[in-house]
MDTraj code that builds the backbone (N, CA, C; nanometers):
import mdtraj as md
import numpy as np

residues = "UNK UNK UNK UNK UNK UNK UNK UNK UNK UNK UNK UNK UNK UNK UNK UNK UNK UNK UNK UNK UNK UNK UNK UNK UNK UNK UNK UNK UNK UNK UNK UNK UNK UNK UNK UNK UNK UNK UNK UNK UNK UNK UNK UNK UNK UNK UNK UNK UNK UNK UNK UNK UNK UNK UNK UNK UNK UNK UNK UNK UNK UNK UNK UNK UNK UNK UNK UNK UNK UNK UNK UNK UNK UNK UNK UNK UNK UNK UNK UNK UNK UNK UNK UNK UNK UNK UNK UNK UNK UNK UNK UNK UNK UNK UNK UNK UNK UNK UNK UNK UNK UNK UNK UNK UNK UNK UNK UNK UNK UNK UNK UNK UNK UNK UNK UNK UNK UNK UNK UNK UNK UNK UNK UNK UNK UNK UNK UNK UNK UNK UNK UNK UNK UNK UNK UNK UNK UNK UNK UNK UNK UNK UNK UNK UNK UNK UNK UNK UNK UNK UNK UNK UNK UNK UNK UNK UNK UNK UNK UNK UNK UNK UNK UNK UNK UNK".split()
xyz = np.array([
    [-1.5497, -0.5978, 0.4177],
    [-1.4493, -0.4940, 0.3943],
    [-1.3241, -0.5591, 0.3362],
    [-1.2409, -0.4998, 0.2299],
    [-1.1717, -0.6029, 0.1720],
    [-1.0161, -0.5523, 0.2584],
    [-0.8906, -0.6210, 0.2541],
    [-0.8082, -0.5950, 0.2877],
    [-0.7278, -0.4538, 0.3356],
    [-0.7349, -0.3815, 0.2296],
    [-0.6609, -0.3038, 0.2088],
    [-0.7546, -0.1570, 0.3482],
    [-0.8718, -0.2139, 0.2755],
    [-1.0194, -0.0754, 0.4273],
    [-1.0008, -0.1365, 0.5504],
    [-0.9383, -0.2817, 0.6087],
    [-0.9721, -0.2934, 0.7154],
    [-0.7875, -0.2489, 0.7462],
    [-0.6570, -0.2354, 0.6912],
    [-0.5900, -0.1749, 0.7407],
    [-0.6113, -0.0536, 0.8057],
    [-0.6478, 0.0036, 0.6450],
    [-0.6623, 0.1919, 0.7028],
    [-0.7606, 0.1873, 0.7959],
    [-0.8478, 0.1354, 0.8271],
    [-0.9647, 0.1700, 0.9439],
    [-0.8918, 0.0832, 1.0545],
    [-0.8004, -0.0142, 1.0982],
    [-0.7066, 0.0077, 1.2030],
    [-0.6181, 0.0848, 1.1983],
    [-0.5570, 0.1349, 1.1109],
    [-0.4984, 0.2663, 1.1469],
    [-0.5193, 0.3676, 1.2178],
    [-0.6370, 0.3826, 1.1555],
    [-0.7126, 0.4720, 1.1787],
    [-0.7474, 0.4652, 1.3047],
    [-0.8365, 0.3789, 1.3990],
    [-0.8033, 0.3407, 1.5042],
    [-0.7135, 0.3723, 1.6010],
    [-0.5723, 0.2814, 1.5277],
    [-0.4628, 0.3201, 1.6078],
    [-0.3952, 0.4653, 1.6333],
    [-0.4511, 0.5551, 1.5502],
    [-0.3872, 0.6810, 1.5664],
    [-0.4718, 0.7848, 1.6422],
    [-0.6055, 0.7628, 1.6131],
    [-0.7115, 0.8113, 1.7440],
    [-0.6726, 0.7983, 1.8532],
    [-0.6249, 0.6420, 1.9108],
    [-0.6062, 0.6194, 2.0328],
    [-0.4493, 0.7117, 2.0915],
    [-0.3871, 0.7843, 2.0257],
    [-0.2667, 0.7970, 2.0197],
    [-0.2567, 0.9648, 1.9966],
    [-0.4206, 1.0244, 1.9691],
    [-0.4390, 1.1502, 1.8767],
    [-0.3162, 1.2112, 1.8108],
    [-0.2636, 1.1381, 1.7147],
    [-0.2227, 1.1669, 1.6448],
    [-0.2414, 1.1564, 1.5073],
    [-0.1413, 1.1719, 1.3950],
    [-0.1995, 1.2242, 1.2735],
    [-0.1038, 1.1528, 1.1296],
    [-0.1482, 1.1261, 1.0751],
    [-0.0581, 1.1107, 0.9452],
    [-0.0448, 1.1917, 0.8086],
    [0.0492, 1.1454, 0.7415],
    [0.0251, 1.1901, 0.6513],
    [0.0984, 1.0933, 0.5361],
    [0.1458, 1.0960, 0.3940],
    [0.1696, 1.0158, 0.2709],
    [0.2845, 1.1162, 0.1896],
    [0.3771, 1.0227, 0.1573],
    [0.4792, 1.1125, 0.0402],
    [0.4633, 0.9904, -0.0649],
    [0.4093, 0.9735, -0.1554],
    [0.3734, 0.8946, -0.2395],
    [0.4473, 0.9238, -0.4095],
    [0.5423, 0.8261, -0.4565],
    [0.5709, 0.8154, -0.6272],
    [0.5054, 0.6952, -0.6997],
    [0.5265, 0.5689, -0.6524],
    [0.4903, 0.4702, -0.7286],
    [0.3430, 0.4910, -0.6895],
    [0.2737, 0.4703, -0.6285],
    [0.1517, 0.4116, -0.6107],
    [0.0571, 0.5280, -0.5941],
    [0.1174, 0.6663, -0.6709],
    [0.0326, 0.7821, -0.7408],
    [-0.0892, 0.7793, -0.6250],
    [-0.0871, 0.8172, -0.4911],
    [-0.1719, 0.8559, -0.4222],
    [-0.2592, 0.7673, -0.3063],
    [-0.2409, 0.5986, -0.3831],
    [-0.3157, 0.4731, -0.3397],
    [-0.3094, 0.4673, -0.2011],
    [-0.2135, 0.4956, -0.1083],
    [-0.2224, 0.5007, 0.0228],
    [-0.2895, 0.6064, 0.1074],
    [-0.2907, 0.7387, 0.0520],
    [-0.3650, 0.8227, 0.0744],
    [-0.5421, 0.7870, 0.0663],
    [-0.5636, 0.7277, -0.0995],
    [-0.6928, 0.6668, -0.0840],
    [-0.7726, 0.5785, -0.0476],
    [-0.6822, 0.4942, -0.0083],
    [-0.6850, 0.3676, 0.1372],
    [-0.7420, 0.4053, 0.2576],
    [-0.6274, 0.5593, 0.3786],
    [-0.6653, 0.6156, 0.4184],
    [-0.8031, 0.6493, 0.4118],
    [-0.8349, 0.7633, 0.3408],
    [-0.9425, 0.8911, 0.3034],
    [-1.0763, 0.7807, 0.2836],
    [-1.0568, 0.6424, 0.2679],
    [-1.1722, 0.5792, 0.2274],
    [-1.2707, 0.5495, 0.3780],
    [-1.2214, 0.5783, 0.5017],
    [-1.2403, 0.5906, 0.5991],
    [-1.3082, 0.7060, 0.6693],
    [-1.4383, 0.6390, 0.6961],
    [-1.4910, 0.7843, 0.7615],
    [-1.4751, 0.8062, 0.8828],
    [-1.4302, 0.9489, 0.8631],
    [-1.3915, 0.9797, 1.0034],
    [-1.2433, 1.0475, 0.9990],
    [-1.1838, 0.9993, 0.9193],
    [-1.0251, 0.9871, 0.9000],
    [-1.0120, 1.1427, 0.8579],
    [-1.0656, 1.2170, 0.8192],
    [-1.0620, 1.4073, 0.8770],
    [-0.9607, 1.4239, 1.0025],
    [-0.9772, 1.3256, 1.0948],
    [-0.9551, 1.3806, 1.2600],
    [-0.8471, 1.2892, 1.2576],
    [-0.7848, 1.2259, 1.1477],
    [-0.6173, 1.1339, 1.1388],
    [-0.5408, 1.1617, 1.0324],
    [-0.6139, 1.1902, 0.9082],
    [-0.5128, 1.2182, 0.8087],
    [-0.4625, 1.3370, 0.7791],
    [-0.3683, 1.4249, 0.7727],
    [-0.3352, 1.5297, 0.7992],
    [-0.3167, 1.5895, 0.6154],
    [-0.2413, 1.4971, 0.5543],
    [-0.2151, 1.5427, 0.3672],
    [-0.1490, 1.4456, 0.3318],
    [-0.1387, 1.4246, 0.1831],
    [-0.0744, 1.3546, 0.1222],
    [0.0137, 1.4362, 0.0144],
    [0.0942, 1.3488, -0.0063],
    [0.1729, 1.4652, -0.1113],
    [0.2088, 1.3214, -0.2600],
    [0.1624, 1.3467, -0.3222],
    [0.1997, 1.2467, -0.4726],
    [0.3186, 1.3920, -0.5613],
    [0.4254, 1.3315, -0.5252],
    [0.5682, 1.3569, -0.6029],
    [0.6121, 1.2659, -0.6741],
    [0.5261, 1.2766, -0.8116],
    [0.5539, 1.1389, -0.9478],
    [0.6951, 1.1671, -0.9565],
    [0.6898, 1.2926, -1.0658],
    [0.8408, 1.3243, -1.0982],
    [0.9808, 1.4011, -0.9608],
    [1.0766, 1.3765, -1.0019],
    [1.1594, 1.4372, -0.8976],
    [1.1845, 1.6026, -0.8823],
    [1.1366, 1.6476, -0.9693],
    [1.1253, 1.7838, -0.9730],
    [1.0332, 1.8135, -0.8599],
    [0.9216, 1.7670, -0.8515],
    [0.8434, 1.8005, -0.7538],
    [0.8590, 1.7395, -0.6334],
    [0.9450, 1.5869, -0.6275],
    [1.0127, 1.5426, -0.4552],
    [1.0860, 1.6646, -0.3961],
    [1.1506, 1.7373, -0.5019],
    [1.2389, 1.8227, -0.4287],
    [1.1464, 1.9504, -0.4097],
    [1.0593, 1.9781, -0.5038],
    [1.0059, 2.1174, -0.5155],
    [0.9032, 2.0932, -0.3722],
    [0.8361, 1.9806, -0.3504],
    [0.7093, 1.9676, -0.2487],
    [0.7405, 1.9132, -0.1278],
    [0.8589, 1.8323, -0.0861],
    [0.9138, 1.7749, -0.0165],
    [1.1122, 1.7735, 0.0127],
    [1.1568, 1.8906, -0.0715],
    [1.2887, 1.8953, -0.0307],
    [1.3254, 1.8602, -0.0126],
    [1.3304, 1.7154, -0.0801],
    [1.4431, 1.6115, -0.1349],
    [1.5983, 1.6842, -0.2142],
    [1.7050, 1.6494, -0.1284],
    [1.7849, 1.7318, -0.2431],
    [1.8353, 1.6799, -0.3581],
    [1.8132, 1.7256, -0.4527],
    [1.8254, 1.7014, -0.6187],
    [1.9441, 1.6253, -0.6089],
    [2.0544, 1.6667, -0.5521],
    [2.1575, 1.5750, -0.5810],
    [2.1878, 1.3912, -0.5617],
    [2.0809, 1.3970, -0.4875],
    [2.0679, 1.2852, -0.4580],
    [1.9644, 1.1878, -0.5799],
    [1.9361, 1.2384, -0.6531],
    [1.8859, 1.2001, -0.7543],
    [1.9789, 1.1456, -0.8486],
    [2.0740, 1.2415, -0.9059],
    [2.2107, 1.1287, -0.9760],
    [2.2980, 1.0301, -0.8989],
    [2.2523, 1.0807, -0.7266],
    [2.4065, 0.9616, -0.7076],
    [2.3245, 0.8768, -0.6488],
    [2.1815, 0.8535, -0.6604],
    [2.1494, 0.7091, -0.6038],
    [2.0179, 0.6673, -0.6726],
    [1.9521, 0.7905, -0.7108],
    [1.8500, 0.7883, -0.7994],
    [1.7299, 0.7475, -0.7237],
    [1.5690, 0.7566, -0.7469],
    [1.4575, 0.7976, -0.6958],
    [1.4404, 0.6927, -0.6607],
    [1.5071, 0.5705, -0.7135],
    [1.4367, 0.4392, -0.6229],
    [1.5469, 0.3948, -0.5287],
    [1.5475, 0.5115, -0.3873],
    [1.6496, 0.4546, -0.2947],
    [1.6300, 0.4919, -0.1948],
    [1.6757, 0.4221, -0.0687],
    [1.6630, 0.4548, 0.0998],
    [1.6739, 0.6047, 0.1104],
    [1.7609, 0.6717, 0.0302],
    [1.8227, 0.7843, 0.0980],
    [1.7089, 0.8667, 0.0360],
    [1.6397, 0.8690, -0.0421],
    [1.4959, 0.9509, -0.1080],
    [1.3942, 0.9228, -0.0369],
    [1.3562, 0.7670, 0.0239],
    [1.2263, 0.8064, 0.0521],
    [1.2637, 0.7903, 0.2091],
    [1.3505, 0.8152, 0.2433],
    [1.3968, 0.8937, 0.4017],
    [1.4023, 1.0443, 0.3834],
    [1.4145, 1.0997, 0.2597],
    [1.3842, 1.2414, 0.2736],
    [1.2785, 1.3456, 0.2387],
    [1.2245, 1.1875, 0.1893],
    [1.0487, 1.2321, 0.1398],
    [0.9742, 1.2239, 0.2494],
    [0.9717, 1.0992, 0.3376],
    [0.9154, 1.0897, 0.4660],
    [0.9200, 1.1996, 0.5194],
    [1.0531, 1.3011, 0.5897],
    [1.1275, 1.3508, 0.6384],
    [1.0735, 1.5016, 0.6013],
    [1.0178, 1.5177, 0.4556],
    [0.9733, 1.6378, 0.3972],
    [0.8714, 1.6419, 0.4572],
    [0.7699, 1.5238, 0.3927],
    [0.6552, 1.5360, 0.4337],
    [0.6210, 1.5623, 0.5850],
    [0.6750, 1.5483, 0.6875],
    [0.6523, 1.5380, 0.8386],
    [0.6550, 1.7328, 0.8393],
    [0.7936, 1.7275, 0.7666],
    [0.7925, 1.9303, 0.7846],
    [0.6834, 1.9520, 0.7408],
    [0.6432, 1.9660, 0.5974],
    [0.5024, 2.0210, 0.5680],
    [0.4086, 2.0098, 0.6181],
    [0.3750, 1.9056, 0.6776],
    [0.2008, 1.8288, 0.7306],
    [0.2128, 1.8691, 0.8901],
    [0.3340, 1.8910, 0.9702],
    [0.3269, 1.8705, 1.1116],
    [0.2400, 1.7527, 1.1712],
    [0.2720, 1.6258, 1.0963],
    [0.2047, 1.4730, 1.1166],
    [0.3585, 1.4296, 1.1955],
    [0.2844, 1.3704, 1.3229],
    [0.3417, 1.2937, 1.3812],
    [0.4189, 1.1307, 1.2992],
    [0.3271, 1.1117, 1.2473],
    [0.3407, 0.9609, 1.1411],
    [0.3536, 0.9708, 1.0388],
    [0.4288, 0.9232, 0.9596],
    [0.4861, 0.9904, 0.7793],
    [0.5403, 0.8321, 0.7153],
    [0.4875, 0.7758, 0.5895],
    [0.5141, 0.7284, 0.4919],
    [0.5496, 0.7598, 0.3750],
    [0.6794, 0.6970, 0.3620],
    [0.6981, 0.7478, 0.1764],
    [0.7251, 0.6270, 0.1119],
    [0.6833, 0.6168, -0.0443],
    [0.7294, 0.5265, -0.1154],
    [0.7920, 0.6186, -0.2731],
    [0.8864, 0.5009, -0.2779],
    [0.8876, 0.4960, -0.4209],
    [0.9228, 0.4063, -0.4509],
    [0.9240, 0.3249, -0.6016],
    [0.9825, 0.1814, -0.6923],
    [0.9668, 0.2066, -0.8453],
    [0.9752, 0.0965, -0.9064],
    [0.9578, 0.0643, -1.0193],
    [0.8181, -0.0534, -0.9938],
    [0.7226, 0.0440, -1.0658],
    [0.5877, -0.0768, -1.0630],
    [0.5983, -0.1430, -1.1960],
    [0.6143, -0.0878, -1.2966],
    [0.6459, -0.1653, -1.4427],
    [0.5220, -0.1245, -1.5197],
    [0.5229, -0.1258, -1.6019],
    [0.6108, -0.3091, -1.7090],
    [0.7161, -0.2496, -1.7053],
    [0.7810, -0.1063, -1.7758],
    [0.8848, -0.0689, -1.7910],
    [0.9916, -0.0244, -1.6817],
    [1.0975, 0.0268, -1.7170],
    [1.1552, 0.1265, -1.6004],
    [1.2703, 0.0303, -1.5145],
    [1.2251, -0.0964, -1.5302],
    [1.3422, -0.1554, -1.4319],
    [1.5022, -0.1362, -1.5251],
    [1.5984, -0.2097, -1.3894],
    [1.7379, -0.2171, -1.4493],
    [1.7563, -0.3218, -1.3927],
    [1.9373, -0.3748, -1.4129],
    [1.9826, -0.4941, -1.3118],
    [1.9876, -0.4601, -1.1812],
    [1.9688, -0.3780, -1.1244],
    [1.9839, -0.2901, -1.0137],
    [1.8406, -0.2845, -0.9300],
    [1.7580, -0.2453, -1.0194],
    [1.6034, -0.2136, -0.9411],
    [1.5250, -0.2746, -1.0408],
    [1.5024, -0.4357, -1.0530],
    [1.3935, -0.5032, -1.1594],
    [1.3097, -0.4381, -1.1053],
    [1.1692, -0.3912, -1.2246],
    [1.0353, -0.4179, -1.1782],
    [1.0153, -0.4625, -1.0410],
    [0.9290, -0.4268, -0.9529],
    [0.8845, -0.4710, -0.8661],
    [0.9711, -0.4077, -0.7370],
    [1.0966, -0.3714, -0.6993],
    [1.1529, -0.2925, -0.6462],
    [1.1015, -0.1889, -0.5595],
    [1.0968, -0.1605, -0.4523],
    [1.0278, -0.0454, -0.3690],
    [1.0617, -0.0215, -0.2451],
    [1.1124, 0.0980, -0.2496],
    [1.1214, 0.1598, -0.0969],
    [1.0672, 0.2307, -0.0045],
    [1.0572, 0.1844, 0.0858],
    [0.9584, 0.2682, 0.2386],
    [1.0141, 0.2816, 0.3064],
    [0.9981, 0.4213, 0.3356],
    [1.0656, 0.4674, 0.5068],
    [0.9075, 0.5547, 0.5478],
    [0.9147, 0.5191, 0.7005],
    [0.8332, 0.5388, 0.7878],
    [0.8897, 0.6242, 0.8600],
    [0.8125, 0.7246, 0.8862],
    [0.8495, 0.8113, 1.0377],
    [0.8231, 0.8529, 1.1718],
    [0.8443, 0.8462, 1.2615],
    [0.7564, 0.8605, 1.3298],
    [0.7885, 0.9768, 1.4487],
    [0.8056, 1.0927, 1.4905],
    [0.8462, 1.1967, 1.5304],
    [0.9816, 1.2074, 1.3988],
    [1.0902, 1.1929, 1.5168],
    [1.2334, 1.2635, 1.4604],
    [1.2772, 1.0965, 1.4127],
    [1.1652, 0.9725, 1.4760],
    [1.2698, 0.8275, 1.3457],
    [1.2421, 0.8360, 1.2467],
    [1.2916, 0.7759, 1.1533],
    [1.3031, 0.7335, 1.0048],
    [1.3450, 0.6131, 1.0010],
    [1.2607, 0.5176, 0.9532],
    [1.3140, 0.3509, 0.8988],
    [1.3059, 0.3541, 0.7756],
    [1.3767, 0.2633, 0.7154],
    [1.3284, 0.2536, 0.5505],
    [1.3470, 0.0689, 0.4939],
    [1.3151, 0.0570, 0.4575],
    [1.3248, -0.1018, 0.3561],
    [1.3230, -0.0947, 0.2158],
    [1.3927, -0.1830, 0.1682],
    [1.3285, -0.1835, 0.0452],
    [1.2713, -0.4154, 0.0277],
    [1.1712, -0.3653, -0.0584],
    [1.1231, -0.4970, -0.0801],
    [1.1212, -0.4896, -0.2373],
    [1.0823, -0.6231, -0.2951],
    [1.0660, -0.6622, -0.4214],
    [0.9352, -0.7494, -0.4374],
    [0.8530, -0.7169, -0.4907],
    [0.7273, -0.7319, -0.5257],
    [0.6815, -0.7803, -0.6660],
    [0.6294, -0.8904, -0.6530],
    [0.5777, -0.9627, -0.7660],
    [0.4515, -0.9557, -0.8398],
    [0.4470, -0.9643, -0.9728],
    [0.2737, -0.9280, -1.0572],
    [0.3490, -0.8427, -1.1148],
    [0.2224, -0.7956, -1.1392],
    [0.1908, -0.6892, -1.2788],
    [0.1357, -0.5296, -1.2216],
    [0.1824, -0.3963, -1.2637],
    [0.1988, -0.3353, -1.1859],
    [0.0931, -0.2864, -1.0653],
    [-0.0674, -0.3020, -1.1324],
    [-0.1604, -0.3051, -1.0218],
    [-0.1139, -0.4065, -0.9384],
    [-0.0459, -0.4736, -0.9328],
    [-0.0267, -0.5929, -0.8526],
    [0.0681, -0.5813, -0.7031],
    [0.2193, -0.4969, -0.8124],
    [0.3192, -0.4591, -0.7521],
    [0.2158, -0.2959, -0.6441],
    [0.1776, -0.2424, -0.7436],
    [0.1142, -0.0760, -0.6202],
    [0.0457, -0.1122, -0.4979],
    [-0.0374, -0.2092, -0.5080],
    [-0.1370, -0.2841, -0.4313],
    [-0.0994, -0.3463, -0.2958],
    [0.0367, -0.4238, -0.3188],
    [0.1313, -0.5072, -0.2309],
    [0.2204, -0.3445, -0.1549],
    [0.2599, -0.2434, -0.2523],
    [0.2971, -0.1551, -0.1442],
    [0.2025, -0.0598, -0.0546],
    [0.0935, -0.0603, -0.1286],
    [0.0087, -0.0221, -0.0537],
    [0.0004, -0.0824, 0.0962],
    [-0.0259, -0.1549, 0.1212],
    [-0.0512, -0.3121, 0.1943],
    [0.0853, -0.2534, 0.3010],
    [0.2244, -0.3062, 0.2441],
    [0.2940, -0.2910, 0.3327],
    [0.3120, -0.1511, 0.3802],
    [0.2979, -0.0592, 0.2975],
    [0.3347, 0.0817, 0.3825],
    [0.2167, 0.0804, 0.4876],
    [0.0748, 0.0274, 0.4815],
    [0.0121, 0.0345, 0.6200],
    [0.0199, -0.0814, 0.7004],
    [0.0834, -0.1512, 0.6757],
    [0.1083, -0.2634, 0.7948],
    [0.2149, -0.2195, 0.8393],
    [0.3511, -0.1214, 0.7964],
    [0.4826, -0.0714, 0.8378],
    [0.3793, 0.0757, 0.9527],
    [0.2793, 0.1685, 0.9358],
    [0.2586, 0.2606, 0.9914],
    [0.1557, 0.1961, 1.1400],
    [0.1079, 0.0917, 1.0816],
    [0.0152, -0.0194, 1.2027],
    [0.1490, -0.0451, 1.3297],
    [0.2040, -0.1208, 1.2773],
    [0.3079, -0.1683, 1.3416],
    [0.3771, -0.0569, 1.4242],
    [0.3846, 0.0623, 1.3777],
    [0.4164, 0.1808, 1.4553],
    [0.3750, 0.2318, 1.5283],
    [0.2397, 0.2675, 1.4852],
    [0.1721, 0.3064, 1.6205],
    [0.0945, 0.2336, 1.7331],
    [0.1101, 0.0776, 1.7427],
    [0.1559, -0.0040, 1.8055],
    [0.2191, -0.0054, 1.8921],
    [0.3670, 0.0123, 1.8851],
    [0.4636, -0.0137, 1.9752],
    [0.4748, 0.1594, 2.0191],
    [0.3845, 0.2359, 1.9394],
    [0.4060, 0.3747, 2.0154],
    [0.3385, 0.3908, 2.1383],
    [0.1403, 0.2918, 2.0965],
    [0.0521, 0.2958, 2.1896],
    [0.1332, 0.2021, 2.3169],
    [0.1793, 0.1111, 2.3325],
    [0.3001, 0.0251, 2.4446],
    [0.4123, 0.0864, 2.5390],
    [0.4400, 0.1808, 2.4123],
    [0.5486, 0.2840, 2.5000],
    [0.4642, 0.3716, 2.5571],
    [0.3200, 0.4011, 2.5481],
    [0.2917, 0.5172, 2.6131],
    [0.1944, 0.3851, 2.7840],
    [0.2182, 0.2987, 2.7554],
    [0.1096, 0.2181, 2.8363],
    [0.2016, 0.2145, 2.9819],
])
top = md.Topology()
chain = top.add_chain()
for i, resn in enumerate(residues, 1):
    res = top.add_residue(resn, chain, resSeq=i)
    for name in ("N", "CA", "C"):
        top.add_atom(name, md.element.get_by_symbol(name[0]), res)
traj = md.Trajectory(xyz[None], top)
């Protein structure tokens, strides 16, 4: 099983034990965590929806992101994919919520957000965390690596959720 199936199938795991549910607010990596997930059988009874909001018209239209926040900090920032997370949890009624967005490239970077650039916030009831990291390669390279971390950031969660409930 290569990397990326033996996350989601501990996830997967970990959220059984926990019956709870996830779900994905996905821009850069156009769905990849969702299909990480879904590649898991069984994962019917954990994954709740995914939502792929490429453009910002639809962060706000599918996830009620507010638009304004689009000129004053723009789509690759904490304060977006804390409200994409944040959307997605309203829509899905998922206990567990990931969002990303970045610049995967070639194009699109600035001095501000080179290539490789990406932010995750995780949710988990009413928290919200977010990071941003910078990621190296070429853009299958860069989607791949967030893939990776947005389920080692939702592992890690329901983790210390399964501890708090022990």
């Amino acid at each position: 099983m290569d990397p990326i199936s033996r996350l989601a199938a501990e996830l997967g795991h970990q959220l059984q034990t926990l019956n709870a549910q996830v779900t994905t607010a996905e821009s850069c990596t156009g769905g990849g965590i969702a299909e990480a997930i879904t590649r898991i059988a069984g994962s019917s009874a954990w994954f709740e929806a995914g939502f792929v909001t490429y453009s910002n018209q639809q962060k706000t239209r599918q996830l009620n992101v507010p638009q304004p926040l689009f000129t004053q900090v723009g789509a690759v920032s904490r304060e977006v994919v804390e409200a994409m997370v944040r959307g997605a949890q309203v829509q899905s009624a998922a206990r567990f919520a990931v969002a990303v967005s970045g610049v995967a490239g070639p194009g699109g970077g600035s001095l501000d957000k080179p290539v490789g650039t990406v932010w995750l916030a995780w949710g988990v009831g009413n928290e919200v965390s977010a990071e941003r990291r910078h990621f190296a390669g070429n853009r299958d390279e860069v989607r791949r690596q967030t893939v990776i971390a947005a389920l080692e950031g939702l592992i890690r969660r329901t983790v210390r959720e399964i501890k708090n409930q022990g």
